[in-house]
Structure formats: structure tokens, C-alpha cells
C-alpha positions as CSV (number, residue, x, y, z in Angstrom):
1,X,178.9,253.5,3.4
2,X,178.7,253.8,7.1
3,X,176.2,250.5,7.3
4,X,178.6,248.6,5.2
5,X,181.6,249.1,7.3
6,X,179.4,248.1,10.3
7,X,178.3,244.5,9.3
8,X,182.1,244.4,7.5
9,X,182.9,244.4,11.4
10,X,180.1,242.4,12.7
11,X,181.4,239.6,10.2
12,X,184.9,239.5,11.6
13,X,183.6,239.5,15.1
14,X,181.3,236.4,13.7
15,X,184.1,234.8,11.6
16,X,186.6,234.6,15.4
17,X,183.7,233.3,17.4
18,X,183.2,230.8,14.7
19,X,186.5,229.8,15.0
20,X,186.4,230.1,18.8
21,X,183.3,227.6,19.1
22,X,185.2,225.0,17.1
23,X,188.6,225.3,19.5
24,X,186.7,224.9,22.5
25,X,184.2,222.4,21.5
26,X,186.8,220.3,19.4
27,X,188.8,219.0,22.9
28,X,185.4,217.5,24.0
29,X,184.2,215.3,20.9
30,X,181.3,218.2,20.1
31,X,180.5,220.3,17.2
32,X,179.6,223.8,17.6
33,X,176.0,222.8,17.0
34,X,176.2,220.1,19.4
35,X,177.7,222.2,22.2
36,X,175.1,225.0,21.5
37,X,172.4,222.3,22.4
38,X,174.1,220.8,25.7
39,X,174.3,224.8,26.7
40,X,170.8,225.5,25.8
41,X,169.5,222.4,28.2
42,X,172.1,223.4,30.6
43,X,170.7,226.9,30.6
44,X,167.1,226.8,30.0
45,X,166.0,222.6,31.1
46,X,164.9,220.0,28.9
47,X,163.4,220.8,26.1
48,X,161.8,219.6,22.7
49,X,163.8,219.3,19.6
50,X,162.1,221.1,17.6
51,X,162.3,224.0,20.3
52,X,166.0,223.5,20.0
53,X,166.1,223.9,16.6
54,X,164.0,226.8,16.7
55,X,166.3,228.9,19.4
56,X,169.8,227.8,17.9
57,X,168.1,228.7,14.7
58,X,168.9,225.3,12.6
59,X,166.9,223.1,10.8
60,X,165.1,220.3,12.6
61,X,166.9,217.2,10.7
62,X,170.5,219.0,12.2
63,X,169.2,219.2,15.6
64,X,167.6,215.8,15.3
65,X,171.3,214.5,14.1
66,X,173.1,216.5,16.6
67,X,170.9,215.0,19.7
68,X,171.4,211.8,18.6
69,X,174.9,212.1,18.9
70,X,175.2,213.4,22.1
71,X,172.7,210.8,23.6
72,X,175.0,208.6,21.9
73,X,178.0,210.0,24.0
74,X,175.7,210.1,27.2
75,X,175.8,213.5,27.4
76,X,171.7,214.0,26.9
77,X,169.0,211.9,27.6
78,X,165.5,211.4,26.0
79,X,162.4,210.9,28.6
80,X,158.8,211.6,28.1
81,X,157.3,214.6,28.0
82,X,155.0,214.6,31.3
83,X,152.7,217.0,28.9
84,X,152.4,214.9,26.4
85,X,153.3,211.0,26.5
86,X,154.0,210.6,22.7
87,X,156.6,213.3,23.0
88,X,160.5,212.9,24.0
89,X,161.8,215.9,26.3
90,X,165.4,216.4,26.1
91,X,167.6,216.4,29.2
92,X,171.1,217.5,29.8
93,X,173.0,214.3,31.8
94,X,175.8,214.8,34.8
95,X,178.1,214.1,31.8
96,X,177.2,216.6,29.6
97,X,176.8,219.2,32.6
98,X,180.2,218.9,33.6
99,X,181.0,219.4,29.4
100,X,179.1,222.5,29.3
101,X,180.6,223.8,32.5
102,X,183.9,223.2,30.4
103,X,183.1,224.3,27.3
104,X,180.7,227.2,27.9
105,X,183.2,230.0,28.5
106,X,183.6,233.2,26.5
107,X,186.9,233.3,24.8
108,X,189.0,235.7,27.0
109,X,190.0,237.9,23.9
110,X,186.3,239.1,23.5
111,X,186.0,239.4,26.8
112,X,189.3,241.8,27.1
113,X,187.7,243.6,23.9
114,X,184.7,244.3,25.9
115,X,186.6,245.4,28.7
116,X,188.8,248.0,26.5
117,X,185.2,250.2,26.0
118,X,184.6,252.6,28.9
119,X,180.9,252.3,30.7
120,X,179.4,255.1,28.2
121,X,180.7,253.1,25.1
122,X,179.6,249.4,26.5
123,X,175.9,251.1,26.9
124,X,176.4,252.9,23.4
125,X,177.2,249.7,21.8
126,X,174.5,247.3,23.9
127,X,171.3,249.7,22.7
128,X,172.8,249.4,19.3
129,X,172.4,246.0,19.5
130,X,169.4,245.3,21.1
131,X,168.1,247.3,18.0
132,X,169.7,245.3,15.4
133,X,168.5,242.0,17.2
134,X,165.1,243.5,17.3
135,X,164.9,244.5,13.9
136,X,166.3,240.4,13.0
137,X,163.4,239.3,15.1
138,X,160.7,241.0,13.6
139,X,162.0,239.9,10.1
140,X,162.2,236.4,11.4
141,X,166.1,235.9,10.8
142,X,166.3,235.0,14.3
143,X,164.2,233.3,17.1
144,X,163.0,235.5,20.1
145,X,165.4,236.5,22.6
146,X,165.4,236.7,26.2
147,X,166.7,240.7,26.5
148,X,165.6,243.6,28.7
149,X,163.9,245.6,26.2
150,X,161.4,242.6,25.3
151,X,161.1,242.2,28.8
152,X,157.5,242.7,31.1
153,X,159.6,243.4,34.3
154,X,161.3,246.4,32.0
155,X,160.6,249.9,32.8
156,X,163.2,251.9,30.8
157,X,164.1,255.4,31.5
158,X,162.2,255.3,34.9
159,X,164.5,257.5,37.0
160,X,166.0,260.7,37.0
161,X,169.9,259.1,37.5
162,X,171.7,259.5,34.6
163,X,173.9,257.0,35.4
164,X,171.1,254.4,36.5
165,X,167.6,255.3,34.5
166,X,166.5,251.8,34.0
167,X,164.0,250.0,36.5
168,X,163.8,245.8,36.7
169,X,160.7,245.1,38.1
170,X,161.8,241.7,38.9
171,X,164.4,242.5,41.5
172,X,163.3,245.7,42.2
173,X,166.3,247.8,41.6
174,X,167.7,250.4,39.4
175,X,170.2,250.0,36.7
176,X,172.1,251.7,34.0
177,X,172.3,250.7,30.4
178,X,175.7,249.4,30.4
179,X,174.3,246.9,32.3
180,X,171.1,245.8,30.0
181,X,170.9,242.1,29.5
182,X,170.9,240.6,25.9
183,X,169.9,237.3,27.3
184,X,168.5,236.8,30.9
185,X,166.9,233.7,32.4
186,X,164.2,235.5,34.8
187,X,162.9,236.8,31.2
188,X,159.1,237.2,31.2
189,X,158.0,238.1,27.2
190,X,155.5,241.2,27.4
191,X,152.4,241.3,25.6
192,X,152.6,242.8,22.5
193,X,150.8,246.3,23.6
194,X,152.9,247.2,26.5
195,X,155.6,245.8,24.7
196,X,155.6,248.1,21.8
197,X,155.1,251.1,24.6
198,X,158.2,249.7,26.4
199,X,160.2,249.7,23.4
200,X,159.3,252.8,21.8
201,X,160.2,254.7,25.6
202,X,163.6,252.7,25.4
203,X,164.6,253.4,21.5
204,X,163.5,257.0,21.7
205,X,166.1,258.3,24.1
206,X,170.0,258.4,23.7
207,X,171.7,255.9,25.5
């Protein structure tokens, strides 16, 4: 069946970049899990653990093992959490900045695989997975993420240009689906009734 071949091909995609995050994480002394976590404080600031956990979607005793061995290599730190003085707030060091910046790269044959699909079959495929990520939130397979149609600054389908019908409220400008975000740091979650409005507008029309 159709559904079958596609995850069939999801897995092999998810089997390479399995093997990807060991090669690249291997020259620095990290584990995939470990490297996730430097380029999640890198990315988003200091953070709890059990946040951590949460967004690289692990249990808390492998995050709590996995921090300890990069304060251990000096590549986090541990300080208090100004909210709340019994708490530790995790902090990415200079070190384990300048490891992300080395580490943190997409593996250049996924990125010449995304560049073989024309602009119609990139937009195609990114709808298609906003859905499926959508549909693993709401199940609770995954944690929340920070994509466009989740977004409060979203306004899909706003304008008449075919080739740009998107709006971003945040910046103000016009864009096409090709270029929607599946994880974007000026994210603002929507409230769960303009939400559901924005998403239906987006899921109902063809890409």
C-alpha cells in the first residue's frame, strides 16, 4: 500500500541521518544525544533539563546522563535559575559553541537531495510534512514544534500570488510554500482557537 511504501522511505531517510549524526558527532567526543543538547542550547538558550528531554524527546535519566557529560567536558555549564533558585538552568559554554558550530551541519548529501526537487515538489513535499508532524503532535509522539503552520504570525493563503500566497506577520512579507519553516526561532505558538482556524485555511488548499 501507498502509506507503507511512504514510511518504508521515511525509515531509510531516518536510518542515513542516524548514521550521519554518529559521523559527525564521533570526531568531537559526543553522542548523537549529546550533540542534539549542545545544539538545542546553542539554538534556543539555556534551558532546564527536563525541557531538554522533553524537545529531543528522551527520557529524563538520558538527558540527565548526557548533561553531565558534557559539563564534564566543559562544553555546558550548570547556573541557577534566576526564576527559581533551587533550579539549575543549562548553558551552552564558548567550548561547546565552537563544537556546535562544527558539528551542526546538514550532511551535504541530504542537502543535494533537497536540491534535486524543483520549487513545486519542495512545497509539495514540506505541506506533507507539516501534516505528518502535526498529526505526531497531537498523538504525543513528538514534542511541539516551532513550524509556520502552528505559528500566530501565520496567515496562509493570504494573497492572490500563486507563487507567494503565504503572509508572515512577523516580518511583514509574503512568501511561497516552498519556503515554509519546519522549525523557526521567531516562533510565537497560537492559541488554540485561531490556531485550529489557521490550520484548517492552510491543510484545505493544494500546495
Amino acid at each position: 500500500m501507498a502509506h507503507d511504501q511512504i514510511a518504508s522511505g521515511l525509515a531509510k531517510i531516518g536510518l542515513f541521518l542516524r548514521s550521519e549524526a554518529w559521523r559527525q558527532a564521533a570526531p568531537a567526543g559526543l553522542t548523537p544525544t549529546q550533540a542534539q543538547i549542545l545544539v538545542h542550547l546553542v539554538g534556543r538558550g539555556p534551558a532546564r533539563v527536563g525541557a531538554l528531554a522533553a524537545e529531543i524527546a528522551v527520557t529524563q535519566p538520558t538527558a540527565s546522563d548526557a548533561v553531565a557529560a558534557l559539563v564534564r567536558k566543559g562544553l555546558v555549564a550548570r547556573r541557577a535559575d534566576p526564576a527559581d533558585g533551587r533550579a539549575a538552568m543549562l548553558h551552552a559554554t564558548p567550548a561547546g559553541r565552537d563544537v556546535t558550530a562544527e558539528t551542526a551541519q546538514w550532511p551535504d548529501a541530504l542537502l543535494a537531495a533537497a536540491d534535486g526537487l524543483d520549487v513545486d515538489e519542495r512545497a509539495v513535499l514540506l505541506k506533507a510534512l507539516m501534516k505528518m508532524i502535526r498529526t505526531l503532535q497531537l498523538r504525543g509522539a513528538i514534542p511541539a514544534q516551532r513550524m509556520c503552520a502552528s505559528c500566530s504570525y501565520f496567515r496562509p493563503y493570504e494573497h492572490a500570488d500563486a507563487d507567494r500566497p503565504h503572509h508572515c506577520a512577523f516580518v511583514d512579507a509574503a512568501f511561497g510554500t516552498a519556503d515554509l519553516r519546519l522549525d523557526c526561532g521567531d516562533h510565537v505558538e497560537a492559541d488554540v482557537e485561531d490556531g485550529r482556524g489557521t490550520w484548517s485555511r492552510f491543510a484545505a488548499a493544494p500546495a
